[in-house]
MIROPA-395265 format. One line per 10 residues: their letters; for each residue x, y, z of N, C-alpha, C, O. Coordinates in nm, 3 decimals. Atoms other than C-alpha are relative to their C-alpha. Example, Ala and Ser with C-alpha at 12.3 -4.5 7.8 and 13.67 -1.06 7.14 Angstrom:
// MIROPA-395265
AS	0.089/-0.119/0.000/1.230/-0.450/0.780/0.090/0.120/0.000/0.194/0.118/0.066; -0.082/-0.119/-0.006/1.367/-0.106/0.714/-0.077/0.109/0.073/-0.026/0.220/0.090
// end
This chain:
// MIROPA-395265
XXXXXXXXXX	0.099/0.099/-0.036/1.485/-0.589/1.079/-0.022/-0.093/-0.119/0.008/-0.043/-0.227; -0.038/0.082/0.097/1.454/-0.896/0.861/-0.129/-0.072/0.049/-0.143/-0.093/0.170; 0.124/0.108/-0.009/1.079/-1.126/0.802/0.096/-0.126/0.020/0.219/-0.125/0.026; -0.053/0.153/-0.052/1.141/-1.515/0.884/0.117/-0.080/-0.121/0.207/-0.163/-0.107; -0.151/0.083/0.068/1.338/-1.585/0.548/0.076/0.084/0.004/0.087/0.153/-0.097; -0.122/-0.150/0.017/1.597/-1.330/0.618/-0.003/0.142/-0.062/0.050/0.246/-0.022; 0.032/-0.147/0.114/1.481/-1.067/0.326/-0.028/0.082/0.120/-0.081/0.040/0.222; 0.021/-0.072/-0.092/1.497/-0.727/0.505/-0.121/0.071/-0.087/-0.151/0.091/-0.205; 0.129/-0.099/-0.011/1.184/-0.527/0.593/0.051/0.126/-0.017/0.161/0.168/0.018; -0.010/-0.120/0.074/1.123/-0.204/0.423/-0.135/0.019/0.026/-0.224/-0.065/0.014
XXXXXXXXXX	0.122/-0.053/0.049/0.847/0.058/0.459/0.008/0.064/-0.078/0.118/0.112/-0.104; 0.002/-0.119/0.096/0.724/0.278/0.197/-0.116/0.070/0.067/-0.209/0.014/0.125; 0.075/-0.036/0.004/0.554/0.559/0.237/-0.038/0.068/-0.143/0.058/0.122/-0.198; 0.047/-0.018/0.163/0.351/0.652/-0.134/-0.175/0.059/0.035/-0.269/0.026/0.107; 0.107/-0.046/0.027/0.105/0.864/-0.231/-0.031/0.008/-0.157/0.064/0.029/-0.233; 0.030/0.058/0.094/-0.084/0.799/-0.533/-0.100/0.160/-0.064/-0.167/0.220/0.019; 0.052/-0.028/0.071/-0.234/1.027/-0.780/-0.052/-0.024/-0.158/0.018/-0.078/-0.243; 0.036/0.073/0.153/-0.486/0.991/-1.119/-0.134/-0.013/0.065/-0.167/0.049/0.166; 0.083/0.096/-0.024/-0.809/0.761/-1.124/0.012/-0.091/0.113/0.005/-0.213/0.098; 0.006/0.088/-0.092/-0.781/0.650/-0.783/-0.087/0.018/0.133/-0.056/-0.035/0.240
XXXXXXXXXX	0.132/0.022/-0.104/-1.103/0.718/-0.563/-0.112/-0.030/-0.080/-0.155/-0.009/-0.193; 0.143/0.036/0.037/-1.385/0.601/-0.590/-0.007/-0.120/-0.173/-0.083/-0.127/-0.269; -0.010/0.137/0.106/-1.273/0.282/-0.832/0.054/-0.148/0.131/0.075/-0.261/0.087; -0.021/0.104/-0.097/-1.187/0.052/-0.491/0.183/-0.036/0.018/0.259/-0.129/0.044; -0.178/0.049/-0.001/-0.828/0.121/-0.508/0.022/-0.036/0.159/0.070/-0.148/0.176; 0.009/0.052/-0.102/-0.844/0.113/-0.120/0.028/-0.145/0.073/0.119/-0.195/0.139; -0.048/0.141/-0.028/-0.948/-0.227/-0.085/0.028/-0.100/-0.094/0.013/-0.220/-0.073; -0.079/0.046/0.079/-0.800/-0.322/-0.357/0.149/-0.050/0.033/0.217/-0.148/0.003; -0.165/0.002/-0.013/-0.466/-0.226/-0.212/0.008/-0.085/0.140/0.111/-0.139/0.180; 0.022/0.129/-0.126/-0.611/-0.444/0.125/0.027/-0.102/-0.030/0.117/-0.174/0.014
XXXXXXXXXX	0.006/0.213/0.052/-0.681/-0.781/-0.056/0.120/-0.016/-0.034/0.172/-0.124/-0.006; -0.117/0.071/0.030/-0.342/-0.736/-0.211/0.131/0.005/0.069/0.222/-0.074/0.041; -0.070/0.017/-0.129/-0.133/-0.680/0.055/-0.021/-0.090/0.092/0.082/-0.129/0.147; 0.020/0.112/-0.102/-0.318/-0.947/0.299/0.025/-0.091/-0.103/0.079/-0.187/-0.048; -0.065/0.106/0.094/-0.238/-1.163/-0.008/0.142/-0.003/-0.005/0.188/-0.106/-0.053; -0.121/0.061/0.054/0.112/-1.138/-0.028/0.095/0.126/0.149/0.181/0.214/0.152; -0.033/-0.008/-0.134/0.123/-1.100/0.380/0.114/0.162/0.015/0.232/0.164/0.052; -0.070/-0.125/-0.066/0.225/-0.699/0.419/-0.062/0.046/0.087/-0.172/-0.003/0.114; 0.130/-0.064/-0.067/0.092/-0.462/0.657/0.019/0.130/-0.056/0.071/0.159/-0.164; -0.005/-0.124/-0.042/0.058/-0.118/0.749/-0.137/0.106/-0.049/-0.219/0.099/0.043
XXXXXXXXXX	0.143/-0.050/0.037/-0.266/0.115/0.572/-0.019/0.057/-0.129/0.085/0.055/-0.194; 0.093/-0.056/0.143/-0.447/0.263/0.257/-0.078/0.126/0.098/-0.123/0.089/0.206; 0.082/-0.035/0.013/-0.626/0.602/0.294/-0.086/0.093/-0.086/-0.145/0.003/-0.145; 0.039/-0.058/0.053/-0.796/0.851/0.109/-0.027/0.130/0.046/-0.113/0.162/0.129; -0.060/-0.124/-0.028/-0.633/1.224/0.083/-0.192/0.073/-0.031/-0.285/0.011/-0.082; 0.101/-0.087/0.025/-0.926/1.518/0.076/0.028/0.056/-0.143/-0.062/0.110/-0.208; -0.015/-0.063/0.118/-0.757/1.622/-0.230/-0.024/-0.065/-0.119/-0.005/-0.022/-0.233; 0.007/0.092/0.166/-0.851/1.311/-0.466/0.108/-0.143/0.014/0.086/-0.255/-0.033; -0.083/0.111/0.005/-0.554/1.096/-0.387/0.029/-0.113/0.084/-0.041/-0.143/0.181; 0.031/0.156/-0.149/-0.464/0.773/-0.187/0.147/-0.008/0.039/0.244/-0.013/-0.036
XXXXXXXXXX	-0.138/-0.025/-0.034/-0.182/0.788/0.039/0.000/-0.133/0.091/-0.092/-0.158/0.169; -0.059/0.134/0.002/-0.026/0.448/0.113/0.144/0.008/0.143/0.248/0.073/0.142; -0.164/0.102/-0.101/0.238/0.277/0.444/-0.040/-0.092/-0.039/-0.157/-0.124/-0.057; -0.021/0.123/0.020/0.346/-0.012/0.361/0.111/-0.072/-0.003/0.207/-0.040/-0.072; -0.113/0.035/-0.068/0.565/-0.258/0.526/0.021/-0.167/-0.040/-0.067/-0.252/-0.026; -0.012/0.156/0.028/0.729/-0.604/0.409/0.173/0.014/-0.108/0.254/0.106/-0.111; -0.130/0.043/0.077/1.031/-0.736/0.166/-0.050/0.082/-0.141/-0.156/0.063/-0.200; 0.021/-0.038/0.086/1.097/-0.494/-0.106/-0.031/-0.040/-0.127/-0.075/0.038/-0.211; 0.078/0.045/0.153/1.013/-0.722/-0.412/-0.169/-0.007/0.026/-0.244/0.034/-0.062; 0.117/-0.004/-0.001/0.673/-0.782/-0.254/-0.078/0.164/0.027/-0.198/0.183/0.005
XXXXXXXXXX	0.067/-0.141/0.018/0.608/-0.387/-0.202/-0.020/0.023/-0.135/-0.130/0.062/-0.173; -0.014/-0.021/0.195/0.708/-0.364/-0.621/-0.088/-0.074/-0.041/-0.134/-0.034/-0.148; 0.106/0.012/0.061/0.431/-0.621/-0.654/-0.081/0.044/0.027/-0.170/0.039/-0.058; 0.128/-0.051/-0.077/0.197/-0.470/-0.449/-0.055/0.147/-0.126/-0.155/0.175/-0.193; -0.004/-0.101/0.129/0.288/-0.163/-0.677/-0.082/0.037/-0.165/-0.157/0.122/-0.213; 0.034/0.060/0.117/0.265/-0.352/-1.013/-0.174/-0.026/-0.041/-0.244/0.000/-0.139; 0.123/0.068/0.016/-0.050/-0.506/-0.946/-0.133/0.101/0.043/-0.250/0.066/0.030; 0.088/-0.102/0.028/-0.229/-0.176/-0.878/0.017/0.066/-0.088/-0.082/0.108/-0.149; 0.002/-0.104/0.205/-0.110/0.021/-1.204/-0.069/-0.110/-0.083/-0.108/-0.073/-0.194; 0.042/0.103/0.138/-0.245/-0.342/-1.386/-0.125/0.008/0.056/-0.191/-0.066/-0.018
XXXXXXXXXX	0.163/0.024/-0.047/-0.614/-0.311/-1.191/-0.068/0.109/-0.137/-0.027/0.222/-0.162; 0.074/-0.063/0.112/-0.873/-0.219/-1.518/-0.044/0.195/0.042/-0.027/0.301/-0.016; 0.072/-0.123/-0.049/-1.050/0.057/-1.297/0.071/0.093/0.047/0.015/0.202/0.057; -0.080/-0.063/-0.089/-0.745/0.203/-1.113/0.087/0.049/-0.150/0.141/-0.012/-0.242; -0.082/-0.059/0.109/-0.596/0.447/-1.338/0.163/0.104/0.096/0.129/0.214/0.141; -0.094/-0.046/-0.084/-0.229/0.568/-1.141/0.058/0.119/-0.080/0.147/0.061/-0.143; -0.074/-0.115/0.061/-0.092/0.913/-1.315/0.117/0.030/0.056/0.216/0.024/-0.016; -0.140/0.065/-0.075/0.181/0.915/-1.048/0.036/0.008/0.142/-0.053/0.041/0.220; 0.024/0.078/-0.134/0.308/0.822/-0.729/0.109/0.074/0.049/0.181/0.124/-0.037; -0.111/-0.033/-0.052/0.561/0.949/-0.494/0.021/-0.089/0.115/-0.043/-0.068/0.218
XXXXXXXXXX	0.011/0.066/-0.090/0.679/0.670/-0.299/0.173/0.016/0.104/0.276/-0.006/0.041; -0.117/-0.018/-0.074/0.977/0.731/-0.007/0.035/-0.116/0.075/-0.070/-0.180/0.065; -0.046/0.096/-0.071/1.116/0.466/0.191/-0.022/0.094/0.129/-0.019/0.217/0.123; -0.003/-0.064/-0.153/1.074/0.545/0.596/0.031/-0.109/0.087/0.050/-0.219/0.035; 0.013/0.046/-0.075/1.102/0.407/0.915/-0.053/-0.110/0.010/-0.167/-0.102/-0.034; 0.064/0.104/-0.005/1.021/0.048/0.982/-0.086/0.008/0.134/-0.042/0.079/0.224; 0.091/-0.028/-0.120/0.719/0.012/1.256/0.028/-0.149/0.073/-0.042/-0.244/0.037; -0.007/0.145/-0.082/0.814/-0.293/1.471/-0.125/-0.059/0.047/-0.206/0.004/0.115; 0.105/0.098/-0.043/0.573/-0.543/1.532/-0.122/0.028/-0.077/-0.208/-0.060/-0.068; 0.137/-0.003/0.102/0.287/-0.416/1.282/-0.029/-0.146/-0.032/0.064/-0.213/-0.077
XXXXXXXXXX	0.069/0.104/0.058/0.087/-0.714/1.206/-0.125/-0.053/-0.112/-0.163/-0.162/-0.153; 0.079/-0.019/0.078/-0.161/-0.589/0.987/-0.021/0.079/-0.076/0.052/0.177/-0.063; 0.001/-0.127/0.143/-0.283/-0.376/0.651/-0.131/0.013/0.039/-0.212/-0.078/0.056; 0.135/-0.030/-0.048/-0.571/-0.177/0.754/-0.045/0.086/-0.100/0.053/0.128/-0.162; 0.044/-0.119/0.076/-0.788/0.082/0.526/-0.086/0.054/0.093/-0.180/0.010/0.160; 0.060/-0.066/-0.117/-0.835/0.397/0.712/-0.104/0.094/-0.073/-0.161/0.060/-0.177; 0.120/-0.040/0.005/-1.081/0.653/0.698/-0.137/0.013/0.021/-0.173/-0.014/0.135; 0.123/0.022/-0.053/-1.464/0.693/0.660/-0.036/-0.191/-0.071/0.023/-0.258/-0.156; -0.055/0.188/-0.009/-1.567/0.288/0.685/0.080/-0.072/0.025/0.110/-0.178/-0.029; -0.111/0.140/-0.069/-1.335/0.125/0.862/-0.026/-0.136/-0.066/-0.137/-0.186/-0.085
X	0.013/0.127/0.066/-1.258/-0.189/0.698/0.041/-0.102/0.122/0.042/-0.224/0.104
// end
């Protein structure tokens, strides 16, 4: 599957461990994904960590990446991110959990 300039679509799925509840990594990882037009969700594991889909052109997943290890408050210790299945037709990045965004 390929977005409108040709670059092919890639999901990741990533789960995140470290300093990452309760500093806004969530919608953190919202604003910057509807910024640089991905979809798929953000939520927050029972065990502390934030487990991440996310669907778009693999340089913009690596910023999406980037630009949460560089957030002051978001401290990332480490991540396990897999490539999966693309979801056809997703149109949006949602954060799940308690508060629906």
């Amino acid at each position: 599957m390929r977005v409108n300039d040709g670059t092919k679509l890639t999901r990741w799925h990533a789960v995140f461990a470290g300093h990452v509840q309760h500093v806004g990594f969530r919608y953190t990882a919202y604003y910057l994904a509807k910024s640089l037009y991905l979809t798929g969700w953000v939520d927050n594991l029972p065990d502390g960590r934030v487990e991440m889909e996310v669907q778009g052109p693999v340089a913009l997943l690596r910023r999406l990446v980037l630009q949460l290890k560089g957030r002051p408050r978001i401290r990332i210790l480490d991540m396990d991110i897999r490539e999966i299945e693309v979801v056809p037709d997703e149109r949006h990045f949602e954060v799940r959990g308690y508060g629906e965004f």
